[in-house]
Structure formats: C-alpha cells, structure tokens
DONU-315338 format. One record per residue (C-alpha): residue number from 1; residue in one letter; x, y, z. Coordinates in Angstrom, 2 decimals. Example, Ala and Ser with C-alpha at 12.3 -4.5 7.8 and 13.67 -1.06 7.14 Angstrom:
<pts>
seq,type,c1,c2,c3
1,A,12.30,-4.50,7.80
2,S,13.67,-1.06,7.14
</pts>
This chain:
<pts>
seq,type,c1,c2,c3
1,X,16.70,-0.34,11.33
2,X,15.74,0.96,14.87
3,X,17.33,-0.36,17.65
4,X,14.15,-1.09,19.90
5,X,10.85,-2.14,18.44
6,X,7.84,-1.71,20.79
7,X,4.17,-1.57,20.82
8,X,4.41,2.16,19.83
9,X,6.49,2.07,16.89
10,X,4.76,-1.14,15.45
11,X,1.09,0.52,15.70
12,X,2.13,3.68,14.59
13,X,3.82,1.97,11.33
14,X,1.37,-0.38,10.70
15,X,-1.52,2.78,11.30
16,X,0.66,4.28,8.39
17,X,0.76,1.27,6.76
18,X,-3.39,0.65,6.93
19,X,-4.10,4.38,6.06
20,X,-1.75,3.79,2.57
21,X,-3.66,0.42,1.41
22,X,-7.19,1.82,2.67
23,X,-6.65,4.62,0.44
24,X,-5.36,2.14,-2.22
25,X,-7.64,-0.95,-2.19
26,X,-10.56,2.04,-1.09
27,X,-10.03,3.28,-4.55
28,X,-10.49,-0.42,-5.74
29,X,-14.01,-0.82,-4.07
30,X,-14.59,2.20,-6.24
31,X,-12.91,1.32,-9.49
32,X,-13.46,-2.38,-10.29
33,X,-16.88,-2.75,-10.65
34,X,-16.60,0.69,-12.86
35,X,-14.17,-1.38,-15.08
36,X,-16.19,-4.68,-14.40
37,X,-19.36,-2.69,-15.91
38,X,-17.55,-1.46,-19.37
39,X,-15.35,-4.08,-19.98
40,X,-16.04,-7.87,-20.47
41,X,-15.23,-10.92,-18.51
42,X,-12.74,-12.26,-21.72
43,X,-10.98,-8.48,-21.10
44,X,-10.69,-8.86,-17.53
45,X,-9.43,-12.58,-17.67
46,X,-7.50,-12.12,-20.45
47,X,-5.52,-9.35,-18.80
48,X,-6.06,-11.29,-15.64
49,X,-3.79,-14.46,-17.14
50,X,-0.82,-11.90,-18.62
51,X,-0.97,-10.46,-15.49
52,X,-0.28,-13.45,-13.39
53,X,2.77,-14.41,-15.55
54,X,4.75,-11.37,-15.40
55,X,4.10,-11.39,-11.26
56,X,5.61,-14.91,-11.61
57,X,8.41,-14.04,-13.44
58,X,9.04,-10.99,-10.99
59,X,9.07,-12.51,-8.52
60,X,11.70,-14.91,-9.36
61,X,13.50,-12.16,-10.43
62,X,14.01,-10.51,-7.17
63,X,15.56,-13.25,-5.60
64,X,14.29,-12.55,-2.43
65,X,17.84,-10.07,-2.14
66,X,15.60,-6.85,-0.75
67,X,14.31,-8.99,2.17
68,X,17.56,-10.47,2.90
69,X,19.15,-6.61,3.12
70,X,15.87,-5.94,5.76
71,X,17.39,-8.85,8.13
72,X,21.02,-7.19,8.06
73,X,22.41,-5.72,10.81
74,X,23.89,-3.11,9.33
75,X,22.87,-0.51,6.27
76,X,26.43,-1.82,4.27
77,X,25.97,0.16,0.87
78,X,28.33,-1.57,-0.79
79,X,26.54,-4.27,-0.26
80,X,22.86,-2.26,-1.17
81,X,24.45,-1.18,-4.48
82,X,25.56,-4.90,-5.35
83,X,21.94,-6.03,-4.56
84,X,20.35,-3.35,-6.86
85,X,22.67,-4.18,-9.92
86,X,22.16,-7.92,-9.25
87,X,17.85,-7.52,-9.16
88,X,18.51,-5.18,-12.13
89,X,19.75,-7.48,-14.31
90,X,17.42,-10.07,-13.55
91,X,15.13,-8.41,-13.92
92,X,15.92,-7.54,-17.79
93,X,16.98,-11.06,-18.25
94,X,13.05,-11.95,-16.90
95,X,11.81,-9.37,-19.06
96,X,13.60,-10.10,-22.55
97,X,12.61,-14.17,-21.64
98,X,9.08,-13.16,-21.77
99,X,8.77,-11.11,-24.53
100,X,10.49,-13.53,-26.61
101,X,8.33,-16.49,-25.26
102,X,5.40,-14.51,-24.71
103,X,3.36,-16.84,-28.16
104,X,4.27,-20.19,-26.45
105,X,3.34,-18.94,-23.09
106,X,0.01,-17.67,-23.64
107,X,-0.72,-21.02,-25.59
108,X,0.36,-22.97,-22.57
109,X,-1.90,-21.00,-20.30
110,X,-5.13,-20.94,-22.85
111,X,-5.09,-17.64,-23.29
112,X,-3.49,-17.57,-27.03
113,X,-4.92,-13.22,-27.21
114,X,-3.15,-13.01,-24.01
115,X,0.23,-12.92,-26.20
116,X,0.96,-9.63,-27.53
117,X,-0.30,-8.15,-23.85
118,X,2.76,-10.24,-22.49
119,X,4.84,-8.72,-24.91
120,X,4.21,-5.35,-23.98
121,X,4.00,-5.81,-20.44
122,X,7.22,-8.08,-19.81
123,X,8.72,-3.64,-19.33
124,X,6.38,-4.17,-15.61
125,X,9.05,-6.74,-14.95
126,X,12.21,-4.22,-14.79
127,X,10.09,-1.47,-13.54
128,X,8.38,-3.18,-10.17
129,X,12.10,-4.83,-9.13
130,X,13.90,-1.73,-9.51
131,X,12.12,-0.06,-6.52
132,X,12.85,-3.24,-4.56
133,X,16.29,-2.16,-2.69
134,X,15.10,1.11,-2.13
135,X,11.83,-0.04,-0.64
136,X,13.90,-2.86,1.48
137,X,15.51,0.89,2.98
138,X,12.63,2.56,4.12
139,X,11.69,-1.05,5.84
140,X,15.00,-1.25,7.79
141,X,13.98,2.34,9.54
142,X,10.64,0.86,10.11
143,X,9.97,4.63,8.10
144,X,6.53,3.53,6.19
145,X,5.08,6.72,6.55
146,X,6.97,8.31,3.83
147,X,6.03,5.87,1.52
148,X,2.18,5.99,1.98
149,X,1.74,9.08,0.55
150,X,3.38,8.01,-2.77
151,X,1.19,4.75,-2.54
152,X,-1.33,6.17,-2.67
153,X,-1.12,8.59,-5.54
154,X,0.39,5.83,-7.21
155,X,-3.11,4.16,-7.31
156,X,-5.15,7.27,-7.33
157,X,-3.66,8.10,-10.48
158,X,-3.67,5.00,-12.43
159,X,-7.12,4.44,-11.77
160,X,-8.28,7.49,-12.84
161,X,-6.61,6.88,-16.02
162,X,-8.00,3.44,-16.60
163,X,-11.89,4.53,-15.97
164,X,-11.05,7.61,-18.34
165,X,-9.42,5.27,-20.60
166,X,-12.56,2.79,-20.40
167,X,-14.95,5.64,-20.80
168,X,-13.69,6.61,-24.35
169,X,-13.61,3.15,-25.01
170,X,-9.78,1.91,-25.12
171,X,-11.19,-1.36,-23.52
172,X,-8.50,-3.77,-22.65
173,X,-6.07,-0.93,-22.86
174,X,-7.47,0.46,-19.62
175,X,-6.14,-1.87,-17.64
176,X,-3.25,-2.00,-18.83
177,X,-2.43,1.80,-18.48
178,X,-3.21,1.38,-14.71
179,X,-0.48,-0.73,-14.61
180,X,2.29,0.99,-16.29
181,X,1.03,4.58,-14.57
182,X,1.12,3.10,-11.04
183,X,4.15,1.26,-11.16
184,X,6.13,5.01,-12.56
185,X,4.95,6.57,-9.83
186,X,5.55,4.58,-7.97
187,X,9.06,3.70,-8.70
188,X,9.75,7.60,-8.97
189,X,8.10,7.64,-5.08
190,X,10.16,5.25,-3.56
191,X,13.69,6.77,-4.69
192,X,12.30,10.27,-3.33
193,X,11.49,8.95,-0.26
194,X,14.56,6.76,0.66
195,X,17.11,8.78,-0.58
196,X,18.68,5.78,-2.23
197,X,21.14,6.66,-5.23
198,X,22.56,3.87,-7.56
199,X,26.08,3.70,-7.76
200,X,27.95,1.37,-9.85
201,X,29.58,-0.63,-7.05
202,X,29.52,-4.88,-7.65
203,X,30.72,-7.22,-5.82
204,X,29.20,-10.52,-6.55
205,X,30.73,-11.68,-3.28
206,X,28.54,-9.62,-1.16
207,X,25.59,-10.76,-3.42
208,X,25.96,-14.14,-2.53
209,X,25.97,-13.56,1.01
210,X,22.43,-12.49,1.15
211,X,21.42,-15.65,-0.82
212,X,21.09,-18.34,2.08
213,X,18.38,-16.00,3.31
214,X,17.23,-15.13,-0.23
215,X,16.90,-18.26,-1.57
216,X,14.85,-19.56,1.53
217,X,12.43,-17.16,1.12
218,X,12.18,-17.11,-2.79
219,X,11.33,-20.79,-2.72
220,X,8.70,-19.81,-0.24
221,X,7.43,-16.86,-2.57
222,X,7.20,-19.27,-5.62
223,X,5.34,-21.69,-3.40
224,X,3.06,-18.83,-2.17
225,X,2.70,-17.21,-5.10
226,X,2.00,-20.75,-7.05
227,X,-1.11,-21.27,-4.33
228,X,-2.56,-17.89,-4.62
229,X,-2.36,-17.85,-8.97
230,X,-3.14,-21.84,-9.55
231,X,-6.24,-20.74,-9.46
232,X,-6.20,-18.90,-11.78
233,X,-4.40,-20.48,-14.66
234,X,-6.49,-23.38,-13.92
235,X,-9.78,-21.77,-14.39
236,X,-8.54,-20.04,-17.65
237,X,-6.98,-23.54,-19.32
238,X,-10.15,-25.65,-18.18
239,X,-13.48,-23.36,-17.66
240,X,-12.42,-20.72,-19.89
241,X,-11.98,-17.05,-20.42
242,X,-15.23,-16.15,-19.22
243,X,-15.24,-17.88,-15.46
244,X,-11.27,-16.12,-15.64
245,X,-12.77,-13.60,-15.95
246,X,-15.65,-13.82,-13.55
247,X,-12.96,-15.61,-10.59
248,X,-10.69,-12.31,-11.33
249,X,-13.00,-9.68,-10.84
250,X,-14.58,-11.84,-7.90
251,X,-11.35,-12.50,-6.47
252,X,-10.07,-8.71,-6.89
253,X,-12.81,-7.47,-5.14
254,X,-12.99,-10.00,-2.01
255,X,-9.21,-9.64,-1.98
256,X,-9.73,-5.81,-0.90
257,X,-10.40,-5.91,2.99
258,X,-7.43,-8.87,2.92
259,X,-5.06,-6.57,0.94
260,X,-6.00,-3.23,3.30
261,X,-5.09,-4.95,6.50
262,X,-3.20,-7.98,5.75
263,X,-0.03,-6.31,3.48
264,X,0.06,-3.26,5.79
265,X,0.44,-5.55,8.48
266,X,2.74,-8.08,6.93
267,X,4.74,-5.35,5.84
268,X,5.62,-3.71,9.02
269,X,5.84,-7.37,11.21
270,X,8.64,-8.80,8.84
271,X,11.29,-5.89,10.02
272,X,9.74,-5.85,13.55
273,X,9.81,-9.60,14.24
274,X,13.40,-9.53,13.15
275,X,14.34,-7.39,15.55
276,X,12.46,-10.03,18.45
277,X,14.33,-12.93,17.79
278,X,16.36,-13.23,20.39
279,X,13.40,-12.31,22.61
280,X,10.76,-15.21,22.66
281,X,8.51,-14.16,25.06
282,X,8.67,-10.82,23.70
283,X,7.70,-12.29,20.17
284,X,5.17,-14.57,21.52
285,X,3.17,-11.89,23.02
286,X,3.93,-10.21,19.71
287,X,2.41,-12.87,17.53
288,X,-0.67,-14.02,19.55
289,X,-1.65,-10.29,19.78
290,X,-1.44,-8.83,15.94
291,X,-3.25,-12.81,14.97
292,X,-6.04,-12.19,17.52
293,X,-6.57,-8.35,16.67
294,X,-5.97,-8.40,12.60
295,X,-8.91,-11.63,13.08
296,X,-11.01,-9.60,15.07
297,X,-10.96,-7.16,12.21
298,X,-10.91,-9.09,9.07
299,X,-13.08,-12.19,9.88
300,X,-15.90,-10.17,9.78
301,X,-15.29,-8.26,6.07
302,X,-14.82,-11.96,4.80
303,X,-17.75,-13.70,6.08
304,X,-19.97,-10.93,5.91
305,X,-19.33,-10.64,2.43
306,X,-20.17,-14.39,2.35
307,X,-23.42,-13.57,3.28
308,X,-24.45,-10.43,1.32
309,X,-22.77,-12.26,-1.88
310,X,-25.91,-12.13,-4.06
311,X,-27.11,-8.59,-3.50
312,X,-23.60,-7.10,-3.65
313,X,-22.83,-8.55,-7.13
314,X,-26.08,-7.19,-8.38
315,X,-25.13,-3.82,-6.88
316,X,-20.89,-3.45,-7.46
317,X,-20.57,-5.24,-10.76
318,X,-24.47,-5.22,-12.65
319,X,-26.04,-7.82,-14.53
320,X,-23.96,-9.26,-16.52
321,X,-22.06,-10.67,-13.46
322,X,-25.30,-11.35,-11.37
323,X,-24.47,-15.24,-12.00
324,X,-20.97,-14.96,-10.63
325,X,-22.13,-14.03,-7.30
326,X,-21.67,-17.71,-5.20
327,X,-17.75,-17.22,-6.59
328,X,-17.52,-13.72,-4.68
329,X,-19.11,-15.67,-2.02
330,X,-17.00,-19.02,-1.84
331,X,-13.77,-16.66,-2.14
332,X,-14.44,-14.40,0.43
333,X,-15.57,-17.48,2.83
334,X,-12.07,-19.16,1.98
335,X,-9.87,-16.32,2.09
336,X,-11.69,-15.81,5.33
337,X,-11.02,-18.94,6.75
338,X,-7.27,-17.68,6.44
339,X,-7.54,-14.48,8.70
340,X,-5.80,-15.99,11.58
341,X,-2.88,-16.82,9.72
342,X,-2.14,-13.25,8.62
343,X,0.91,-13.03,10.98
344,X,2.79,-16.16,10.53
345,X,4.45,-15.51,7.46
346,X,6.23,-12.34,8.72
347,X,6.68,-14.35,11.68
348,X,8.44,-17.08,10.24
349,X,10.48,-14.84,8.38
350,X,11.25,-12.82,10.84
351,X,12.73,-15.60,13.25
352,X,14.69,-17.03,10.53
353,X,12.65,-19.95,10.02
354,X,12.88,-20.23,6.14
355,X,13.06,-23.70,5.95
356,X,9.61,-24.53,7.87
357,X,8.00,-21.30,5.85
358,X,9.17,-23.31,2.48
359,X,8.60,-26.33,3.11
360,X,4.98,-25.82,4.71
361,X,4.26,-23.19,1.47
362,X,5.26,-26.06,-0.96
363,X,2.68,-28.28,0.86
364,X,-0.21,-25.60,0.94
365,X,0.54,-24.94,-2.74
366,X,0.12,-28.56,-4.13
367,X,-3.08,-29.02,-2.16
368,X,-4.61,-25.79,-3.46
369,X,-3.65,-26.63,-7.23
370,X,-4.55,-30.30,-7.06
371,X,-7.95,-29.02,-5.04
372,X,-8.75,-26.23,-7.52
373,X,-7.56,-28.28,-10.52
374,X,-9.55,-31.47,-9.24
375,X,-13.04,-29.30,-8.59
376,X,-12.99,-27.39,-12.41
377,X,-11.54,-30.32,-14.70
378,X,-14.37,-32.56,-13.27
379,X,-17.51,-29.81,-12.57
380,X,-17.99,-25.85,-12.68
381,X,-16.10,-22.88,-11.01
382,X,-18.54,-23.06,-7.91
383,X,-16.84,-26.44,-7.51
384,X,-13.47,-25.24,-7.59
385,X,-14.41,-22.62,-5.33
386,X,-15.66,-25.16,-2.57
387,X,-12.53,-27.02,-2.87
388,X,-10.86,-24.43,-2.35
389,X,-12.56,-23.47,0.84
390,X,-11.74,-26.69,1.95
391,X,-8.52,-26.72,1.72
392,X,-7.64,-23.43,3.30
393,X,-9.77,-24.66,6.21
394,X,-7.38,-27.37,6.50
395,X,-4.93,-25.08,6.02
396,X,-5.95,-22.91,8.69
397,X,-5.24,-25.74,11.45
398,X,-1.70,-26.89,9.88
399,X,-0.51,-23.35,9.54
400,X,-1.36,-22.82,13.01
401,X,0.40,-26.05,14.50
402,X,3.30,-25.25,12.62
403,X,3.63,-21.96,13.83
404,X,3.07,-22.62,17.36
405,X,5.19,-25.68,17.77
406,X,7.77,-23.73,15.99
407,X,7.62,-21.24,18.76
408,X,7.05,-24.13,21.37
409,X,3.56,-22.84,22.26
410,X,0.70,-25.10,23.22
411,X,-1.36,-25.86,20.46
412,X,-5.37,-25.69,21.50
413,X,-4.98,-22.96,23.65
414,X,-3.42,-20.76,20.92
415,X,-5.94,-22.74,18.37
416,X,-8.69,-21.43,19.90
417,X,-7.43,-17.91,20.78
418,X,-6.92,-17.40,17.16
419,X,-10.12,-18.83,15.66
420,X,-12.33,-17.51,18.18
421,X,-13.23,-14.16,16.16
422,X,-13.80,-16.35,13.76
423,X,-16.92,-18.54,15.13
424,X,-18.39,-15.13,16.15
425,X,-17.84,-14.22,12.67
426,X,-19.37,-17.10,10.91
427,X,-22.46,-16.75,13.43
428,X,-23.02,-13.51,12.19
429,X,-23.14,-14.27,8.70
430,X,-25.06,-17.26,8.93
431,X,-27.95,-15.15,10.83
432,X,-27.59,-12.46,8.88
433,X,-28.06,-14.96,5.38
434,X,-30.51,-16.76,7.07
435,X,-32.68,-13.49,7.55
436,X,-31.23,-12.37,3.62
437,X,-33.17,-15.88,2.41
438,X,-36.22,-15.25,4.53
439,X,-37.06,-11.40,4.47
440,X,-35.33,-10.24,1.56
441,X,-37.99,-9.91,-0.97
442,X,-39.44,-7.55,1.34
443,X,-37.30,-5.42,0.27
444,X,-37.22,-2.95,-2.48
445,X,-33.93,-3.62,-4.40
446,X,-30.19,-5.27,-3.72
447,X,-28.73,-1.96,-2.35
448,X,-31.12,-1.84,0.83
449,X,-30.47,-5.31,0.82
450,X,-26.70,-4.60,1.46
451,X,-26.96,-1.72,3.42
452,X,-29.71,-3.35,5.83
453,X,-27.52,-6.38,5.95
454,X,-24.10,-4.58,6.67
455,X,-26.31,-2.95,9.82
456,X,-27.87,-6.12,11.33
457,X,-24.20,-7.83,11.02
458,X,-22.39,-5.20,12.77
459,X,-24.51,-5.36,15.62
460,X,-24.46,-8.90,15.73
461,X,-21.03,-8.95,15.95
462,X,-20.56,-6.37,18.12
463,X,-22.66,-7.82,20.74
464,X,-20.85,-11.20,20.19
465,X,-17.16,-9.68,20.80
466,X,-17.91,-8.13,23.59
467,X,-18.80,-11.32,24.77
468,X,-16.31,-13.30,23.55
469,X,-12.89,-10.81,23.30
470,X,-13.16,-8.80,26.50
471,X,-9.67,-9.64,27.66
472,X,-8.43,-8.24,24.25
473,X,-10.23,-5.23,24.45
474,X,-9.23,-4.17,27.82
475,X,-5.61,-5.17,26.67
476,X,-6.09,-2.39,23.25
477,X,-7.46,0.09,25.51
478,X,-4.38,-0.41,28.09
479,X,-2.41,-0.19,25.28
480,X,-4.07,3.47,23.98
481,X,-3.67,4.69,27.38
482,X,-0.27,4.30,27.44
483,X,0.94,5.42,23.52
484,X,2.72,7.65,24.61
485,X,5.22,5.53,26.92
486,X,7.37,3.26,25.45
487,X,7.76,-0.43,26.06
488,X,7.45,-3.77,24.56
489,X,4.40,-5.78,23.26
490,X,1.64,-6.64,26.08
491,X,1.03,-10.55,26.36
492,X,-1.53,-11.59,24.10
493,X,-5.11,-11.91,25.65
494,X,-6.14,-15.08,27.82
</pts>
C-alpha cells in the first residue's frame, strides 16, 4: 500500500475506477432493456431470486479476510497464501451447501423453478471468492488501473453473449451465461494483473488474526447485503414472480448511475481512508469533500430519473413494462435519497470503526425488511416502494449523525453541507415533472419526451449549483490547477 495518500493519487484511482464501471454499468444502460424486451418478467425474477442467494452465500463465504489483508501494514505472503486457502475452501463448502439444498431453498423463497438454476450456479460461488485475495493486492497499491481494463472486458463480453444468446432464443439461459462468462474473465484478469501466485502455505494461526477485523465487517456485509436483497425476496414470496421481476429489472437499471460512481468510489476510499487514520483533520476534509462532490454528481441521475420515470420505461424496456414505470421511479427517488451517504461506509471501515458500521447496518436492515415487507404483504409493489423511500430518508439523517459524531463533527452544519445538492436536485425534478404532466402531450412520442426532459433538467440544475456549490467549485478547480503537485486533501467546502 503507498505510503502517502493525497488528493492526486485518490482522483487519479478513483478516475480509473469511474472509467472501469462507466464502461461496465454503460454497457448495462445498453443491455438490460435488450434482455428486458426478449425475455419475461418470471425469467428475469426468477433468475433475479437464484441470483440473490448465491451473492448471500458468497458473501459469507469470504469472511471479510480480503479486506482485513487491505488494512495490514505489511504485504506478509504467508499470511496472503493462508487467506486464499481459507476463502477457498469456504467457498466450496458454500457451494456444495447450495447445490445440495438448492429444492428447499427455492421453496422457501417462492421461487420453486428457481431450483435447478441454484444448482448450476452454486460453481459462481467458488469462482467470484477466488479472485478475492488477489483483488485485496491490487487495493493495497491503490493500483486500480490495471484492473479496469479487465473489468471491463469482463462485462463487454458477457453481455454480448447473453443478447446473442437471447436472440436465438436460449431465454433464461442468457442470463445465466453472462454470469459464468464475466466472472472467468474476470477471475483470469485479476491474477494477470496482480501477479499473485497460490502457494500451498497454511497457517490457520495467521488466518485468525485477520478475523477481529473480518468478522466486524462480515456482520456488516450480511446486514448490508440483507437491506439491499429483502427486497427482493419479499416481493418474490408475497407479490409474485412477475413484480420480481418488474422490481429487478427496475432496480438494475436505476442501480446504474449508483453502481458507476458509488463502487468506484467506495472502492478506492476504503484503502485510502486507512491510510488517514491517524490524521483526523486530514480525513475530515477527506470525507466532507468526496460526500459533497459524489452528491453533486449522483443526486441529479437519481431524481431526474424520478421524474422522466414514465417516458423512460416506455422507451428502455417497451410495453410490456410500461406499468412498472412508478417502481423505476420510487427506486431511483430512494436510492437517491442515499447519495450523501456514499462515503461513510469506506469511511467507517477505513477508521476501524466496525462496530458502529455493524451495529448501525443491522438497524438499517430490519427497518428496510420490516418497511418493504409491511408495504407488499398489506398492498402492491408501489407500496413497498414508498416505504421504502421512507425509510432510506430516515436513513439518510441517522447515517449522517452517526458518521459525524463518530468523527466528532458538528452535526447541522455537516447535515446540510451534504444534503444541499440534494434540495437543488429534487427542485429540478419536481419542475421538470411538473412541466412532463403539463406539456407532455405536446409532444410527439416518449423519446423526445426524455431527451427534452434530460435538457431542461440539466440547465436547471446547472443554474441552481452555481448558486448553491460555489465554494466547492472553486475548491475542484484549485484542486485541477494544482494535479500535478502533491499534497493532502483540501478542507471540504464551507
């Protein structure tokens, strides 16, 4: 891991980092409503519940070991090779459970055709954790560049082979040949790049040093993972196959801008926070910049999409979803709502504060499965959807107090700091719906809809952030003027 992170080596990572999922989740824009307009909603939610299981179960099956080797001080390979052997054989342990359990499993969920598909892709299980330690390497060099490249083909390529395999009409099979192509390559991509060679070296000593961090943070994972899936699961075992299958193509597609910023950022803060935190002004200026700037950036994808819901449905997934379109909405109002909190994960991570991250995780994750649960057992998915906009507003202003009191910052002034892209945001979309409601029969079809839309909101906002986030401007353009110097973070905008 370097020895000095500064502005410079953060941006250009994380510009590495947003070039790799913007050619990714790019290809997504492109490929999911292809899919979404050959296949069915009981394919894509069917596919959509297997799916979710084997991320569980992989999950768990890491451990949380790779991110404990990121926070060591030293690149011990005795200790790497113990770490890979350990998450290996997890990992088939995960992956024989599930195949063996798969019938029960898919009962359990509502999905009983989901079954043999769990079968077959328990193998993802092996194949996504073996890349783990290796991945964990290039992170501890803050070296993200040479894994964008492989990234990216990784997606290219299993794309293209699920639209070809959609086109001749291998249906649910598609999908799941995107999976199994991208995570090869990817796999293949990450050893290339790293250098990393197994040996068979085992101590289970060393293993269970990393496991006070591990542990921390796999609790938190579960807890994360559990709020972000509920959802889903829910919607299958109470609404259906179909609304799965409406919430997952919904949810894939307002989970794009999100996924382009928000894991290229995550990614690179985790490994550059821990080498802050010793430094808390240094880290404070840190974390109130990347929250207001990745807000700046994101609030208006979200809410925008909020607002040009009903045309963009038409136009990205056809008729058959037309109906779905206040779930693309809802979602992409209440993953919206969350912008602001984009940072504190890594943050909390990177400080060392796995306790508060778990224990605030666990809370976030009842309330969205109780929310979610509550809205579809007694209405529609619409329902759900507004409970779950409510919550993550809620969760907006607890995340926020207990990140800043856990850096001992003052809580309204970094409140408003963070959500202020945010009302500029939601004033955009609200005009630009308004005028949607009002003037859009006068014109000629959904596309001009979107495209006139997209234009009137981007000026809007413009106009409003150079009202509103003129000390954060002038602190970006200091900070483009002087790339090429080194130094640490400048303090977050006033």
């Amino acid at each position: 891991m370097p020895s000095n992170v500064n502005a410079k080596s953060v941006t250009r990572n994380v510009g590495w980092s947003v070039l790799s999922k913007t050619g990714t989740f790019g290809l997504k824009f492109v490929t999911v409503p292809i899919l979404a307009r050959i296949l069915s909603p009981e394919e894509f939610g069917t596919v959509a519940v297997a799916l979710t299981v084997v991320q569980f179960l992989a999950m768990i099956g890491g451990a949380g070991l790779a991110s404990a080797l990121i926070v060591e001080r030293d690149e011990d390979m005795a200790l790497i090779h113990s770490a890979f052997w350990a998450n290996l054989a997890v990992s088939l342990l995960m992956a024989l459970g599930l195949f063996v359990f798969a019938t029960p499993l898919a009962n359990l969920l509502g999905a009983p055709d989901a079954a043999h598909l769990l079968e077959i892709m328990s193998l993802l299980i092996p194949l996504q954790l073996a890349g783990d330690v290796a991945y964990s390497l290039l992170a501890r060099r803050m070296n993200f560049s040479k894994d964008a490249a492989w990234t990216m083909l990784s997606e290219v390529v299993g794309a293209l082979v699920a639209v070809v395999a959609a086109l001749l009409g291998f249906g649910i099979w598609s999908l799941l040949s995107q999976l199994f192509v991208s995570a090869l390559i990817r796999l293949a991509g990450l050893y290339a790049v790293s250098g990393y060679v197994p040996r068979f070296s085992f101590s289970p000593t060393r293993v269970l040093s990393l496991c006070r961090f591990s542990f921390g943070m796999m609790g938190a994972e579960i807890a994360n993972f559990i709020t972000f899936q509920s959802p889903m699961v829910i919607i299958g075992r109470y609404l259906g196959l179909s609304d799965a299958g409406a919430y997952s193509a919904a949810n894939r597609f307002s989970s794009i801008p999100n996924q382009i910023v928000l894991s290229a950022v995550m990614g690179v803060l985790f490994p550059a926070f821990s080498q802050m935190a010793e430094d808390r002004e240094r880290r404070s200026q840190a974390l109130m910049l990347s929250t207001q700037v990745t807000t700046v950036l994101l609030a208006p994808m979200m809410f925008g999409l909020w607002a040009l819901a009903e045309p963009a449905m038409l136009v990205l997934f056809g008729k058959q979803w037309a109906a779905a379109w206040p779930v693309l909405g809802l979602l992409a109002l209440s993953k919206g709502l969350l912008t602001p909190c984009s940072t504190y994960i890594p943050y909390l991570k990177g400080i060392g504060q796995g306790t508060l991250l778990f224990w605030w995780a666990v809370i976030r994750a009842v309330a969205t499965t109780g929310a979610v649960a509550y809205g579809a057992i007694g209405g529609t998915l619409v329902e759900a959807m507004v409970a779950l906009c409510l919550v993550n507003l809620a969760a907006l202003v607890g995340y926020t107090w207990v990140v800043l009191r856990a850096d001992r910052l003052p809580f309204l002034r970094g409140f408003l700091m963070s959500v202020r892209p945010l009302a500029s945001a939601f004033v955009m979309a609200l005009v630009v719906r308004l005028l949607l409601q009002a003037y859009g029969s006068l014109l000629p079809n959904a596309l001009l809809q979107v495209l006139v839309g997209t234009a009137i909101g981007s000026l809007i906002y413009l106009v409003l952030v150079l009202l509103t986030e003129r000390p954060l401007l002038l602190k970006l353009r200091d900070m483009v003027r002087t790339r090429g110097t080194s130094g640490s973070m400048p303090a977050a905008a006033e």
